[in-house]
PAKOL-829632 format. One record per residue (C-alpha): residue number from 0; residue in three letters; x, y, z. Coordinates in steps of 0.02 Angstrom, whole numbers, plus 50000, padded with zeros to 5 digits. Layout:
BEGIN
<num NUM residu ALA xx X yy Y zz Z>
...
END
This chain:
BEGIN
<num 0 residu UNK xx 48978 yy 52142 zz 49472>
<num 1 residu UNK xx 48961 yy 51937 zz 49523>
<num 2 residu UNK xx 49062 yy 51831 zz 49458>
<num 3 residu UNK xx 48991 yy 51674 zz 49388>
<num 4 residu UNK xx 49099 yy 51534 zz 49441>
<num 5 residu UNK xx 49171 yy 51418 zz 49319>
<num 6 residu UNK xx 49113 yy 51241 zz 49294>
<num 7 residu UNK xx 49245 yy 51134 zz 49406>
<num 8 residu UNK xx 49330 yy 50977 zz 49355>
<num 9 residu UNK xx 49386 yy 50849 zz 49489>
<num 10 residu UNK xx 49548 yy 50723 zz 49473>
<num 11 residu UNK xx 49479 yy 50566 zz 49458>
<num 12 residu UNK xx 49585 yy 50401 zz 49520>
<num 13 residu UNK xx 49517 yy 50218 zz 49484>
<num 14 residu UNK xx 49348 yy 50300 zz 49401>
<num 15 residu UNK xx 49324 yy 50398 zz 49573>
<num 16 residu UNK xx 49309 yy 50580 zz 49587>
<num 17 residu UNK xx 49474 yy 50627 zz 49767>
<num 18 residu UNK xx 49412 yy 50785 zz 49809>
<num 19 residu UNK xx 49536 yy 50890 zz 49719>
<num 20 residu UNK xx 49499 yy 51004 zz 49580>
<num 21 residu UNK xx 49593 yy 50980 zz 49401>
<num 22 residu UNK xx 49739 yy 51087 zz 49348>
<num 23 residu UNK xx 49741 yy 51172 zz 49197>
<num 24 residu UNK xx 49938 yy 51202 zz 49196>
<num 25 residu UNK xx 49969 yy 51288 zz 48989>
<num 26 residu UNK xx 50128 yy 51206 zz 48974>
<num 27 residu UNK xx 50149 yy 51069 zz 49093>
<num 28 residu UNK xx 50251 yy 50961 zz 48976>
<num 29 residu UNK xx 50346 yy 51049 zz 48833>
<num 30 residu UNK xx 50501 yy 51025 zz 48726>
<num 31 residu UNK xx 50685 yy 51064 zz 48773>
<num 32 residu UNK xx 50672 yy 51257 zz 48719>
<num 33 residu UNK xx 50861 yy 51292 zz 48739>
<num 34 residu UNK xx 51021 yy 51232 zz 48652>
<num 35 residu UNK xx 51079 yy 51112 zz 48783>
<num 36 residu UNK xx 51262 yy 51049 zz 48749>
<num 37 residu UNK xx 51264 yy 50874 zz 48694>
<num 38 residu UNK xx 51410 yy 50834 zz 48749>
<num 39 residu UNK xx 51324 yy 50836 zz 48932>
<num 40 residu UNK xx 51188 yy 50709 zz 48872>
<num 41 residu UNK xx 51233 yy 50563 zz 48885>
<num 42 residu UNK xx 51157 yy 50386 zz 48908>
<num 43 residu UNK xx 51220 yy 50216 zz 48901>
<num 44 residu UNK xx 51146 yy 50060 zz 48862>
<num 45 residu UNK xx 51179 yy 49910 zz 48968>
<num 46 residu UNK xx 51127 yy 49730 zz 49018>
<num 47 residu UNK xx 51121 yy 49685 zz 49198>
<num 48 residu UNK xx 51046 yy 49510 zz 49273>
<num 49 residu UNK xx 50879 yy 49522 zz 49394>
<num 50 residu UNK xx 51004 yy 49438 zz 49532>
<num 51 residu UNK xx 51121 yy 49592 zz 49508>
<num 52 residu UNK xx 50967 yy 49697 zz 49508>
<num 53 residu UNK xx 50903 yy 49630 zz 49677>
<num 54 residu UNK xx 51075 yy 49627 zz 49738>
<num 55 residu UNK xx 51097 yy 49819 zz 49705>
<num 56 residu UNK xx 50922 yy 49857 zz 49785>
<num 57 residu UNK xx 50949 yy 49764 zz 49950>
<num 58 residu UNK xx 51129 yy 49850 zz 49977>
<num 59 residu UNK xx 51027 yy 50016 zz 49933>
<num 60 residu UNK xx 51134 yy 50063 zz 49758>
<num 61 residu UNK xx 50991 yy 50050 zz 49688>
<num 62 residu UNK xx 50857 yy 50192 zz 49737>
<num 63 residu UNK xx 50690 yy 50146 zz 49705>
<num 64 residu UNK xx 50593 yy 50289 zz 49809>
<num 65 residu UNK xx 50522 yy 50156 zz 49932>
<num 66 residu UNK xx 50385 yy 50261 zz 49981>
<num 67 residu UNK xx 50306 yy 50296 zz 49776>
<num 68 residu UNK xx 50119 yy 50284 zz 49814>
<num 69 residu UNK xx 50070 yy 50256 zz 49620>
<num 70 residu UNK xx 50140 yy 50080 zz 49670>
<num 71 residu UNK xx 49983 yy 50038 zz 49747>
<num 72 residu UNK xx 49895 yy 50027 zz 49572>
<num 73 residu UNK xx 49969 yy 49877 zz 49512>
<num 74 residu UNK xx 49837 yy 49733 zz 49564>
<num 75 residu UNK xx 49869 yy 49559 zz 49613>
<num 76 residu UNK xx 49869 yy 49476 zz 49457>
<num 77 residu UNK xx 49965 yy 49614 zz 49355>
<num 78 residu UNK xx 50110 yy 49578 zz 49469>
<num 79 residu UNK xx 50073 yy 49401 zz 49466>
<num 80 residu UNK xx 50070 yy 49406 zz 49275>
<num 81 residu UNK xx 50243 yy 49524 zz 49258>
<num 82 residu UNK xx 50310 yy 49379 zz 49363>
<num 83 residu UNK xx 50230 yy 49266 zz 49229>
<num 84 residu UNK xx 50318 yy 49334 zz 49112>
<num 85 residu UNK xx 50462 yy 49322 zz 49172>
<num 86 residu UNK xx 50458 yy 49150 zz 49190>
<num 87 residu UNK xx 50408 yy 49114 zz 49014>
<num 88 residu UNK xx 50573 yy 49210 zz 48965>
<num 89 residu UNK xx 50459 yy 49357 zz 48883>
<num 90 residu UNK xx 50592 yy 49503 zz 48864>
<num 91 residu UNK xx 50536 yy 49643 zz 48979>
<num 92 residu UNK xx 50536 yy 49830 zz 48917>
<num 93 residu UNK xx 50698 yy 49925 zz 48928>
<num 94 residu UNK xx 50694 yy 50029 zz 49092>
<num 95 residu UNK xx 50796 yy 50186 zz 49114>
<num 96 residu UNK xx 50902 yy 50218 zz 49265>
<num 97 residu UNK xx 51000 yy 50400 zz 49306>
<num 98 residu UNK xx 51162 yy 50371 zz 49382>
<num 99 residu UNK xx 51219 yy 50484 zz 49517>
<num 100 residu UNK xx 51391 yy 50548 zz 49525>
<num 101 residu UNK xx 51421 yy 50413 zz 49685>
<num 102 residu UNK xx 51387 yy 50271 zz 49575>
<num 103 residu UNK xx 51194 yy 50240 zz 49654>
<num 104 residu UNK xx 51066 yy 50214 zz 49536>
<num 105 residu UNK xx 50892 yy 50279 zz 49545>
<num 106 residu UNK xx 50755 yy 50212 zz 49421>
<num 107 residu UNK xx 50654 yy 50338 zz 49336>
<num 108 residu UNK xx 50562 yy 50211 zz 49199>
<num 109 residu UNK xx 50521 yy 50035 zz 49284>
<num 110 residu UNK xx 50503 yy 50052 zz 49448>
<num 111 residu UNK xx 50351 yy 49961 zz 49476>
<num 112 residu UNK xx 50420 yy 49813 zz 49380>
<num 113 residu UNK xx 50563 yy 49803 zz 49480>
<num 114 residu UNK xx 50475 yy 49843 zz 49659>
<num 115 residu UNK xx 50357 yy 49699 zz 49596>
<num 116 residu UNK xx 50501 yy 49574 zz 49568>
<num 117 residu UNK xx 50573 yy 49624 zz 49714>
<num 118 residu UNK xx 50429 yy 49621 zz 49831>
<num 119 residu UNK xx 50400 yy 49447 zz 49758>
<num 120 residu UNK xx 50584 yy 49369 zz 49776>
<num 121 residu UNK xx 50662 yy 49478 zz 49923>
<num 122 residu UNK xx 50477 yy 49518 zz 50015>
<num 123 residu UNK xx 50494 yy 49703 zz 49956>
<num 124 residu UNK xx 50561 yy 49867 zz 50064>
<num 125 residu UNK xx 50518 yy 49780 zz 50233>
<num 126 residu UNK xx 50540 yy 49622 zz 50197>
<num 127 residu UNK xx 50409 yy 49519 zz 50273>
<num 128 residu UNK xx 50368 yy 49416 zz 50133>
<num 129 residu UNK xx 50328 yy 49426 zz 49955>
<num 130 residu UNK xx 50159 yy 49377 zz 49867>
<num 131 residu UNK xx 50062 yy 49223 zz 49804>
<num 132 residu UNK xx 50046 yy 49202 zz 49606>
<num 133 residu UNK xx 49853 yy 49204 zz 49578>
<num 134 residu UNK xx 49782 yy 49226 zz 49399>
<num 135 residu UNK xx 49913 yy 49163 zz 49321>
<num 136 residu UNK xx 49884 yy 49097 zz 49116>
<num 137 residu UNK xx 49985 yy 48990 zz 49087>
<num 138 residu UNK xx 50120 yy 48910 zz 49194>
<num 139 residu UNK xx 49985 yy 48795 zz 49300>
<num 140 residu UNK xx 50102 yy 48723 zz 49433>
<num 141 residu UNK xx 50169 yy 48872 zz 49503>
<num 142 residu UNK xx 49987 yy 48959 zz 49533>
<num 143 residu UNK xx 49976 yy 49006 zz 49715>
<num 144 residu UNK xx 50163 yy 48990 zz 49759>
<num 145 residu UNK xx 50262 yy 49114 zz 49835>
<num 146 residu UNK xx 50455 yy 49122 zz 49783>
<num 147 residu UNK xx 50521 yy 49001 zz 49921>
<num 148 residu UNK xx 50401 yy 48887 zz 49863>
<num 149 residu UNK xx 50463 yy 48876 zz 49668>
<num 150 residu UNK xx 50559 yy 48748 zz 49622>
<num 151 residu UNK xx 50757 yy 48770 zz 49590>
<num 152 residu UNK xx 50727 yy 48786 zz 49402>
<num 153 residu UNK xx 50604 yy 48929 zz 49408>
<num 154 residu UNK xx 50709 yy 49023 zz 49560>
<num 155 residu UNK xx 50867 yy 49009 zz 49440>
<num 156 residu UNK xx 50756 yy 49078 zz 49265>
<num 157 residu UNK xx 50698 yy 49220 zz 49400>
<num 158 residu UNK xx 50878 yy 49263 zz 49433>
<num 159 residu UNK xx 50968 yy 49224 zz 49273>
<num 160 residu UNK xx 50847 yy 49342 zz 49172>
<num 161 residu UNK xx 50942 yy 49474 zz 49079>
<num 162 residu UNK xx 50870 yy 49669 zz 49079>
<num 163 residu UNK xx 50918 yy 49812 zz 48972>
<num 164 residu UNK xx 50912 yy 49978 zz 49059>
<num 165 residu UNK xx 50980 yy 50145 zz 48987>
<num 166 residu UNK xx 51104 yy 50234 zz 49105>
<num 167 residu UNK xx 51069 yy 50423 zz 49108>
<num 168 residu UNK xx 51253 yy 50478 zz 49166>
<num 169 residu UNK xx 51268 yy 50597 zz 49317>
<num 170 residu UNK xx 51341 yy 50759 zz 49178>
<num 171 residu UNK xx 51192 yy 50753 zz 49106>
<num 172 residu UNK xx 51086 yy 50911 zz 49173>
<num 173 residu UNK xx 50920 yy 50880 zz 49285>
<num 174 residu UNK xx 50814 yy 50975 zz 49167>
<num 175 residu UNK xx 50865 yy 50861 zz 49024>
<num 176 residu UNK xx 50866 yy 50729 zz 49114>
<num 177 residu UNK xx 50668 yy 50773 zz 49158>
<num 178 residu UNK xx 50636 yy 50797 zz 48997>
<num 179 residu UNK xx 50722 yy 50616 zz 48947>
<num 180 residu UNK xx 50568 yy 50536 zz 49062>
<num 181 residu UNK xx 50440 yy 50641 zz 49033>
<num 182 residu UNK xx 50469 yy 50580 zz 48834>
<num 183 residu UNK xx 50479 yy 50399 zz 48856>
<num 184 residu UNK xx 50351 yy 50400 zz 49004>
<num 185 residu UNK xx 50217 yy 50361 zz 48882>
<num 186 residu UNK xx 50131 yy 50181 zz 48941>
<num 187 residu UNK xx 50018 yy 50107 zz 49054>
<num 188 residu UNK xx 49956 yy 50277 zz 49161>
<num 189 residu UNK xx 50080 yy 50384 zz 49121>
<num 190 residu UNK xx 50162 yy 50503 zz 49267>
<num 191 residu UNK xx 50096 yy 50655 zz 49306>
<num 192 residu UNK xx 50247 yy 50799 zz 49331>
<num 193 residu UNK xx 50269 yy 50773 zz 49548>
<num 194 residu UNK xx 50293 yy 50579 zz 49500>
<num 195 residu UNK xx 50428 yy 50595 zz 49387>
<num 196 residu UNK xx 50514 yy 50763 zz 49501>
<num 197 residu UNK xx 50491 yy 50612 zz 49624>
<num 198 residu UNK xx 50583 yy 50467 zz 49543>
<num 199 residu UNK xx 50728 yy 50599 zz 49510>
<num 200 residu UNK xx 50751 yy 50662 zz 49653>
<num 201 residu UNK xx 50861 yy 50636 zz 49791>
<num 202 residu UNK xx 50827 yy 50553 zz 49960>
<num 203 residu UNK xx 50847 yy 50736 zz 50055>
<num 204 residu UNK xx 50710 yy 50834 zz 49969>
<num 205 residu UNK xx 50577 yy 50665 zz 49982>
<num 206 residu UNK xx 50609 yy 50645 zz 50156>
<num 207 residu UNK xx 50582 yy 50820 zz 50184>
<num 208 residu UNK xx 50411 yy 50846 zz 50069>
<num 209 residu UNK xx 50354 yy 50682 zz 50148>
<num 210 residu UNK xx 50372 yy 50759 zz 50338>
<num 211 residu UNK xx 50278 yy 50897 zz 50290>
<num 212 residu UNK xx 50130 yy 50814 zz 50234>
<num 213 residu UNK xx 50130 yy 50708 zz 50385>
<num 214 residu UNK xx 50093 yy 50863 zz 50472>
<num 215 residu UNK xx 49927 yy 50853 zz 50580>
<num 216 residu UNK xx 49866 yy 51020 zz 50516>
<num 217 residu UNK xx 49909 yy 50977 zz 50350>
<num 218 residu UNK xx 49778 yy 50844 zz 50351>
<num 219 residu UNK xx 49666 yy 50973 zz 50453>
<num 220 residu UNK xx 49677 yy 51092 zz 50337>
<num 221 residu UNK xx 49643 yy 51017 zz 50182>
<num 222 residu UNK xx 49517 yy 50909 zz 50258>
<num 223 residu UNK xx 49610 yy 50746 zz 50218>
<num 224 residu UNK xx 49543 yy 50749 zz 50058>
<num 225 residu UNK xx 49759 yy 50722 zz 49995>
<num 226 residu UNK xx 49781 yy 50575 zz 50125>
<num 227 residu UNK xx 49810 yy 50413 zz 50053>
<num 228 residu UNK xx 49795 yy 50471 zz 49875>
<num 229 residu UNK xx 49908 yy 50403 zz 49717>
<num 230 residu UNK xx 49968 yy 50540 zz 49640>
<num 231 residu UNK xx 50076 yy 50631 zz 49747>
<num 232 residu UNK xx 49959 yy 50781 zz 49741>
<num 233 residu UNK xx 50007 yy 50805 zz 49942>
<num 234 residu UNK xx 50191 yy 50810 zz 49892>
<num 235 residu UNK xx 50166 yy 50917 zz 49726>
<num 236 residu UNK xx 50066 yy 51045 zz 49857>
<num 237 residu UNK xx 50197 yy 51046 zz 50003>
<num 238 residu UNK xx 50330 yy 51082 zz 49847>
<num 239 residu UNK xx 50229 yy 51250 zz 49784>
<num 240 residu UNK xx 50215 yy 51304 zz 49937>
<num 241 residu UNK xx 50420 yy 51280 zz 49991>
<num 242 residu UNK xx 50447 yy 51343 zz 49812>
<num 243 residu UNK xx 50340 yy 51532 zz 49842>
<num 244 residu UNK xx 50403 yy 51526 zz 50028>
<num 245 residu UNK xx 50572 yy 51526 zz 49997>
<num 246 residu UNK xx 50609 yy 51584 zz 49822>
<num 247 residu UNK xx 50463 yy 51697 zz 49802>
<num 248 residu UNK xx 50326 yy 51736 zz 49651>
<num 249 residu UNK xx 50491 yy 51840 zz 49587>
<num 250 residu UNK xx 50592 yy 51710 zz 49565>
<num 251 residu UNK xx 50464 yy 51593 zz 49462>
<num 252 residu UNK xx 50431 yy 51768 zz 49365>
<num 253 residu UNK xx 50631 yy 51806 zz 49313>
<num 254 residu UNK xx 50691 yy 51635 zz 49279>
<num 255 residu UNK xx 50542 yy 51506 zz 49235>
<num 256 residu UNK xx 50470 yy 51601 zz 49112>
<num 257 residu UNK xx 50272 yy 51504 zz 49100>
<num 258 residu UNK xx 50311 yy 51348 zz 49166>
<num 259 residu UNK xx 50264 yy 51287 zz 49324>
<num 260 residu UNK xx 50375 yy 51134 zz 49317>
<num 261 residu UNK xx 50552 yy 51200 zz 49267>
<num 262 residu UNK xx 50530 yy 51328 zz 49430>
<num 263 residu UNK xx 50468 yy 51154 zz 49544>
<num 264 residu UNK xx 50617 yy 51057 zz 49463>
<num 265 residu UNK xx 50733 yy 51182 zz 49525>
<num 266 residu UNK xx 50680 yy 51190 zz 49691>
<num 267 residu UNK xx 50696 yy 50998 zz 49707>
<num 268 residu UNK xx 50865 yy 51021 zz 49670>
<num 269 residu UNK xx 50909 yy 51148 zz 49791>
<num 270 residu UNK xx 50826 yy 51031 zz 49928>
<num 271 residu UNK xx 50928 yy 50896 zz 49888>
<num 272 residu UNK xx 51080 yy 51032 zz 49905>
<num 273 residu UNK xx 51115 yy 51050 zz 50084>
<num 274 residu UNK xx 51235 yy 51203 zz 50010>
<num 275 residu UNK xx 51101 yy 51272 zz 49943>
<num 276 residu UNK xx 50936 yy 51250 zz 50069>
<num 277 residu UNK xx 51024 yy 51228 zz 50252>
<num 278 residu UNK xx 50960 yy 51101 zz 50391>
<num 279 residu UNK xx 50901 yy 51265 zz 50473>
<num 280 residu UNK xx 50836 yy 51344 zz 50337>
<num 281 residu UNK xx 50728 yy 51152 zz 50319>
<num 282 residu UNK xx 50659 yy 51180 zz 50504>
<num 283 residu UNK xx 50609 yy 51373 zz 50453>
<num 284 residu UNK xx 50518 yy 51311 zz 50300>
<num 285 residu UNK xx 50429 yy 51165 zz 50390>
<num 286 residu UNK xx 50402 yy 51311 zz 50550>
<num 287 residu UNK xx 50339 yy 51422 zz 50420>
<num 288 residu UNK xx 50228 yy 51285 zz 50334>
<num 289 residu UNK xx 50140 yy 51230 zz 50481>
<num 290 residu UNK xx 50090 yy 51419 zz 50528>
<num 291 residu UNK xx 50011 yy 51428 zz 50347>
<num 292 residu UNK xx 49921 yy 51283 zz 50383>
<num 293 residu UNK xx 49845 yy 51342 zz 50552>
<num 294 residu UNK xx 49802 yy 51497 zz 50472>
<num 295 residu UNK xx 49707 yy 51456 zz 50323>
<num 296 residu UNK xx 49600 yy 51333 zz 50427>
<num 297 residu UNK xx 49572 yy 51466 zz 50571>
<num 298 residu UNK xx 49528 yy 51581 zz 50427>
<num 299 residu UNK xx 49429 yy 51479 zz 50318>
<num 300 residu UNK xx 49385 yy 51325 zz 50418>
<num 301 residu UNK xx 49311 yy 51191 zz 50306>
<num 302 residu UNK xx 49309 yy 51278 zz 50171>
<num 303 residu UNK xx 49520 yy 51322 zz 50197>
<num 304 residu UNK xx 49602 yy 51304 zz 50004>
<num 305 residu UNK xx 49424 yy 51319 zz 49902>
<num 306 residu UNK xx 49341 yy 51413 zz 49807>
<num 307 residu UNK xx 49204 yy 51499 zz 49899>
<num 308 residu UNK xx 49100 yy 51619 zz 49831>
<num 309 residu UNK xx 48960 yy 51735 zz 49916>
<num 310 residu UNK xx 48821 yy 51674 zz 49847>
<num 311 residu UNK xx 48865 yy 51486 zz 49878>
<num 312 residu UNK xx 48894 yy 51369 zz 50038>
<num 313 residu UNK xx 48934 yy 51236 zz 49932>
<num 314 residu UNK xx 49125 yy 51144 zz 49978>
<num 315 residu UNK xx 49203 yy 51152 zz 49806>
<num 316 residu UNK xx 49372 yy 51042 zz 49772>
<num 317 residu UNK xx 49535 yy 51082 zz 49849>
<num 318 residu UNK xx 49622 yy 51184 zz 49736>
<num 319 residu UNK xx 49819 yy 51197 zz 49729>
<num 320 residu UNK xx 49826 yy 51370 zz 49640>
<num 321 residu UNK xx 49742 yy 51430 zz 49828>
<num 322 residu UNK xx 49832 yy 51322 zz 49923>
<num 323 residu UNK xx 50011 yy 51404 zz 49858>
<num 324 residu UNK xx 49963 yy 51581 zz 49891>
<num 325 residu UNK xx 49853 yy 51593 zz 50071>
<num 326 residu UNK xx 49975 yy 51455 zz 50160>
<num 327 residu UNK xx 50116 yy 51554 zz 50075>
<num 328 residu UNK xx 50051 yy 51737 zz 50126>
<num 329 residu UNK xx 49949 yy 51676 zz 50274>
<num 330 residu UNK xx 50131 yy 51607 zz 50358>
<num 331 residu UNK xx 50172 yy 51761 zz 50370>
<num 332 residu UNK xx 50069 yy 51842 zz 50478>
<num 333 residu UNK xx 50055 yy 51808 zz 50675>
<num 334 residu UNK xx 49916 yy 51680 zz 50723>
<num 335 residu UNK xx 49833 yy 51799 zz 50869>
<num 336 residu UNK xx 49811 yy 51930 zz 50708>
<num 337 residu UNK xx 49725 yy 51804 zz 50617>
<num 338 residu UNK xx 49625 yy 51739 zz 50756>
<num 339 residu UNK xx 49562 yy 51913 zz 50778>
<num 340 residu UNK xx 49517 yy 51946 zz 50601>
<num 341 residu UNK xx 49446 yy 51785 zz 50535>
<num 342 residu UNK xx 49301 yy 51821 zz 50478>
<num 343 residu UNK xx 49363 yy 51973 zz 50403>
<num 344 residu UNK xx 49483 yy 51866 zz 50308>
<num 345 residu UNK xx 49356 yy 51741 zz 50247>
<num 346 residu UNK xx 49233 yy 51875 zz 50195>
<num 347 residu UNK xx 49376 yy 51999 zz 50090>
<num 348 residu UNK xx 49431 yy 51820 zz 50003>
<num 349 residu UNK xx 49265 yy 51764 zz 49985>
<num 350 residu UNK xx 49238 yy 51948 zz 49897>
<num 351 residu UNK xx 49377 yy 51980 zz 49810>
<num 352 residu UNK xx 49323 yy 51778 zz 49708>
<num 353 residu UNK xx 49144 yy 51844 zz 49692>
<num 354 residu UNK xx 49196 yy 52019 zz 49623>
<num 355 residu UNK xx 49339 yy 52002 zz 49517>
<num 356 residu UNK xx 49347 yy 51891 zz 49382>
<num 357 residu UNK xx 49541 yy 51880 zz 49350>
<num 358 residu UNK xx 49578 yy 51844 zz 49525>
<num 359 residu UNK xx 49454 yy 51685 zz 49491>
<num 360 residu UNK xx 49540 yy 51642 zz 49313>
<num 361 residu UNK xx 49724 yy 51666 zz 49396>
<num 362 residu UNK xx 49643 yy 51509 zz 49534>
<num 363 residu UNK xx 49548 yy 51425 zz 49385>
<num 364 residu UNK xx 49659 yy 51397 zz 49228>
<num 365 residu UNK xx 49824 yy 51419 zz 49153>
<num 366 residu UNK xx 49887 yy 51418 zz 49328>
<num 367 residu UNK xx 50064 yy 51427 zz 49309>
<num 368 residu UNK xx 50048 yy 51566 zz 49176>
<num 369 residu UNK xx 50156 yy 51702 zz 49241>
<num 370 residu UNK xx 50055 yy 51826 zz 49218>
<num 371 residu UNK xx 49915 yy 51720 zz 49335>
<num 372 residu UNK xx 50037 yy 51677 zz 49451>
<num 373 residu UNK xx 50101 yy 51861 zz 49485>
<num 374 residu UNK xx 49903 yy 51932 zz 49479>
<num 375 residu UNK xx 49831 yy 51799 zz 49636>
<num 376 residu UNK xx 49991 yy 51822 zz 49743>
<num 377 residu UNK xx 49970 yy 52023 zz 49721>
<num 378 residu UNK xx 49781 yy 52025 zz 49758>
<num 379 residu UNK xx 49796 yy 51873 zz 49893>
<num 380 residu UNK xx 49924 yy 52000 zz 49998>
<num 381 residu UNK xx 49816 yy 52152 zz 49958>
<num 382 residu UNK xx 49664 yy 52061 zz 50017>
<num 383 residu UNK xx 49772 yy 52029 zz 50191>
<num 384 residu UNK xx 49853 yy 52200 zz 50197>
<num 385 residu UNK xx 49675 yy 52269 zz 50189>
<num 386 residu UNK xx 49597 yy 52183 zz 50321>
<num 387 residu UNK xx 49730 yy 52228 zz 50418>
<num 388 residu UNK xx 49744 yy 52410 zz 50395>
END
């Protein structure tokens, strides 16, 4: 039996196709499905000044995850514009903060308004300068003037402008507070689910997914085709896999039900827990990570985290469904093994795609479906145990 493959959809950013196929994840976003206690929600409303704002962000109380990528989307004259707005006194849209339980604040709705403003009064997170105000409407005699260049009256509007935010307090539990975003995050292009794990997140579990992404055969591996992209696909990957490696299919089975992002949303939390995910344990998952990596690309080569079927040479997208389970089951066995078998290994995957439909549909949709989640991690280490018997 051959098994026709699937049309494939790619993820598409600024009208261009990245390499990476779509995700068909069932229930990526759905409604609080438990009777959370109300008395732990809780969120205050309260006014602060863009001086305090600025203030907070330079003496780092105020987290704005420096190192988002979806920054880069905002052009030239949108953040000319914002700062247009501001200006012309134009109330800005409420923005939502979550309060830790040190007093820092880390923005989950606004953050590139406020890395704009700040990048244009305080020269943003190095500091070297902010921007020039082109395509401006209406305010003629500040076009093409950096902040230092505006006259007192303008500099004083700038800092004198008042902001609502919404304080999510620190008793209020992660999962609510996930859902909280993921219900107001609803303008401009609104987040995909690694974004918004992103913004809530600690500075621990960011530094760590962004040092193993920064991995040479990460890049190797997946051909580059996640370098430099928006959407923190490369960190959503790199989170699967440290999710699987340490918790296990098991885990996700017993205690996430179908959903892909409650399971990811608690392993963000227990990388931000030192208690809970050691420094040592960190250097055995990033140990553990790079030996997936080397792996899969000794075993597959170009085609390392595709689909690839028999009857087809053709380099399909990247796919995160394979990524997960060969770097997670392929880090477990010892490189010299898989030098020796390589072909082996390419040619019982390659089969196993061909030959057996549900092994393609667990890759291909409803990904984080338990039931397709359990089936390619079983057949992925069967497909390995084989070769190797």
């Amino acid at each position: 039996m051959t098994t026709v493959q699937p049309s494939i959809l790619e993820e598409y950013e600024d009208n261009e196709a990245i390499g990476v196929e779509a995700e068909e994840l069932e229930t990526e976003f759905r409604d609080i499905d438990r009777p959370w206690d109300p008395e732990s929600i809780r969120v205050a409303t309260k006014t602060f000044s863009l001086r305090n704002m600025l203030d907070l962000i330079s003496e780092g109380s105020l987290d704005l995850a420096p190192d988002f990528q979806r920054l880069k989307v905002w052009k030239p004259v949108q953040k000319a514009q914002l700062i247009e707005s501001v200006l012309l006194q134009i109330p800005l849209p409420a923005f939502y903060f979550a309060e830790d339980a040190d007093g820092t604040l880390r923005v989950v709705d606004g953050v590139q308004r406020l890395s704009t403003i700040d990048e244009f009064v305080q020269g943003g997170a190095d500091r070297k300068g902010g921007f020039h105000l082109d395509g401006l409407e209406y305010i003629a005699d500040v076009r093409r003037k950096r902040f230092n260049d505006l006259p007192a009256l303008w500099k004083r509007r700038i800092f004198n402008t008042q902001i609502v935010a919404h304080v999510i307090a620190p008793s209020t539990p992660a999962p609510v507070m996930y859902d909280i975003f993921r219900r107001i995050n609803t303008g401009g292009t609104p987040l995909n689910a690694q974004e918004i794990r992103h913004c809530i997140s600690k500075q621990r579990s960011r530094d760590f997914l962004k040092s193993l992404v920064r991995i040479p055969a990460f890049d190797q591996a997946t051909g580059s085709r996640l370098k430099n992209q928006k959407r923190m696909i490369d960190r959503e990957v790199a989170l699967r896999f440290v999710a699987f490696w340490e918790f296990g299919p098991e885990r996700y089975v017993d205690e996430s039900g179908d959903t892909m992002d409650s399971f990811l949303l608690r392993v963000i939390r227990a990388l931000d827990d030192p208690k809970v995910i050691s420094n040592d344990q960190l250097e055995s998952i990033a140990g553990a990570f790079e030996v997936g990596l080397t792996n899969s690309y000794v075993a597959f080569g170009e085609y390392a985290f595709r689909k690839w079927l028999l009857d087809s040479e053709s380099k399909n997208p990247f796919n995160r469904a394979l990524f997960e389970v060969w770097a997670v089951e392929l880090s477990r066995i010892d490189p010299q093994k898989v030098r020796d078998h390589a072909d082996a290994i390419a040619h019982a995957a390659r089969s196993s795609m061909t030959s057996d439909p549900n092994y393609l549909a667990s890759l291909t949709s409803s990904t984080g479906d338990v039931r397709n989640v359990r089936r390619r991690f079983r057949q992925t280490a069967k497909i390995i145990d084989e070769v190797f018997e």
